[in-house]
DRENDO-1510 file (C-alpha; in Angstrom, 1 decimal, always signed):
<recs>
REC; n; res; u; v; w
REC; 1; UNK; +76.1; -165.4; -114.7 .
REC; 2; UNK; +76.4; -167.4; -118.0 .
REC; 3; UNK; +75.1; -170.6; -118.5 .
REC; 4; UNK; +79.0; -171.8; -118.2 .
REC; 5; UNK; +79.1; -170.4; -115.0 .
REC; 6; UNK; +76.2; -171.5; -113.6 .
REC; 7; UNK; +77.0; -175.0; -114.7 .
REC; 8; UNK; +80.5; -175.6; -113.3 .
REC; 9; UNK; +79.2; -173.7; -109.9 .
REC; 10; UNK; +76.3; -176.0; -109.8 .
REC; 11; UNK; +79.1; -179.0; -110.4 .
REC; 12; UNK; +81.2; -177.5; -107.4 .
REC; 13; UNK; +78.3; -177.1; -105.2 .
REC; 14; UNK; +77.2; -180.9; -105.8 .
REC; 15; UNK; +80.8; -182.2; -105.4 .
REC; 16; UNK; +81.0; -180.2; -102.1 .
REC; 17; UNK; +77.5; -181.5; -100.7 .
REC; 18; UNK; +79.1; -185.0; -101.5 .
REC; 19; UNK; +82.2; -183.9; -99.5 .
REC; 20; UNK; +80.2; -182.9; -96.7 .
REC; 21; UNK; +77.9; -185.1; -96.3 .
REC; 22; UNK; +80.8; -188.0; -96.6 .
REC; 23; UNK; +82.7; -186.1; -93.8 .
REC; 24; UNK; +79.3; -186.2; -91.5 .
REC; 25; UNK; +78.8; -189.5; -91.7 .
REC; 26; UNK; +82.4; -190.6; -91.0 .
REC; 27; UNK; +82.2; -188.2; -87.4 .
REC; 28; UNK; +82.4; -189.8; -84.3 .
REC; 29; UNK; +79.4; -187.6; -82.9 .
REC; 30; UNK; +76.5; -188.3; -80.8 .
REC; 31; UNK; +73.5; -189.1; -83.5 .
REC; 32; UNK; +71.6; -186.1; -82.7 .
REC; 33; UNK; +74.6; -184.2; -83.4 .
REC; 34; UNK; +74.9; -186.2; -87.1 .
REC; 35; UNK; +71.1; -185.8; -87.3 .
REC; 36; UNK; +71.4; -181.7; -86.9 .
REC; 37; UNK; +74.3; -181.6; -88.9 .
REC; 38; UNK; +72.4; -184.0; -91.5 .
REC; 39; UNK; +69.6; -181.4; -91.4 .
REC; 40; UNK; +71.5; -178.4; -92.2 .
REC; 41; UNK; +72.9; -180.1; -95.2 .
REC; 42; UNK; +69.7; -180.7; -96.5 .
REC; 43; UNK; +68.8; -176.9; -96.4 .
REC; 44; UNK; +71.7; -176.0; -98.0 .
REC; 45; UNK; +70.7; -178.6; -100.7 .
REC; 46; UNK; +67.1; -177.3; -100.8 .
REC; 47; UNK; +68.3; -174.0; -101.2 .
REC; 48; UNK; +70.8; -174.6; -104.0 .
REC; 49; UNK; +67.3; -174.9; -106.0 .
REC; 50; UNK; +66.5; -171.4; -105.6 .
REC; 51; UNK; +69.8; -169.5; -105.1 .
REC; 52; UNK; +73.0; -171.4; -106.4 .
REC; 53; UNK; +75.5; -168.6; -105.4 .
REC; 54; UNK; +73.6; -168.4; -101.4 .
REC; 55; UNK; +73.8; -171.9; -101.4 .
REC; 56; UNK; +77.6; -172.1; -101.7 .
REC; 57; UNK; +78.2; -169.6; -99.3 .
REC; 58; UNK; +76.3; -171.5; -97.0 .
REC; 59; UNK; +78.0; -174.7; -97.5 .
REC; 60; UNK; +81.3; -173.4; -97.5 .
REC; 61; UNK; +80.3; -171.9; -93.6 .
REC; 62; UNK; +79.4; -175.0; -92.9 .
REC; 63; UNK; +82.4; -177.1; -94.4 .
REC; 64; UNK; +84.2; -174.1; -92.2 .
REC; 65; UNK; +82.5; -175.0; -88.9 .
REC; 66; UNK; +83.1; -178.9; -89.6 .
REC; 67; UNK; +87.0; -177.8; -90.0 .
REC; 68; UNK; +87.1; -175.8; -86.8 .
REC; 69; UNK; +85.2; -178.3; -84.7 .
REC; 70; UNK; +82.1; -176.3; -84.7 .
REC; 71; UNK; +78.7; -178.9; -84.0 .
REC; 72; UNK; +75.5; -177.9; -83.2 .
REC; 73; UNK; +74.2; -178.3; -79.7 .
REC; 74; UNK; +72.6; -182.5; -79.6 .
REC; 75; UNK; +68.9; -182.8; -80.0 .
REC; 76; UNK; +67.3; -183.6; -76.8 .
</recs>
C-alpha cells in the first residue's frame, strides 16, 4: 500500500474507533457489558499498531455486532 493509502486508512480507522467508542459509552448496558465491550476496542486499537488493514476488519465486526445487538456475555 502507498504511503497515501496507508494514511487516509489510518484516518478512517481513527475516526471509526472514535465512532465506536462514542456509541459504547452512550449504551444502556450493564457496566460489565460496557467494560467488555470497552476492552475489545482497546485491542482493536492495540492492534492497529501492528496491522492497520486486520485492525479495520476487526472494528468493522465489531461496529457490525453493535448494529445487530450483539454484546458480550457481563463479567461476573
Amino acid at each position: 500500500m502507498d504511503h497515501d493509502g496507508q494514511l487516509q486508512l489510518y484516518a478512517a480507522v481513527a475516526g471509526r474507533l472514535k465512532e465506536a467508542h462514542s456509541r459504547v459509552r452512550a449504551l444502556q448496558v450493564p457496566e460489565g457489558v460496557r467494560m467488555a465491550l470497552t476492552r475489545k476496542l482497546l485491542v482493536i486499537t492495540a492492534a492497529a499498531k501492528h496491522d492497520l488493514a486486520g485492525a479495520a476488519r476487526r472494528l468493522e465486526r465489531f461496529i457490525a455486532d453493535l448494529d445487530e445487538g450483539r454484546f458480550p456475555e457481563e463479567d461476573r
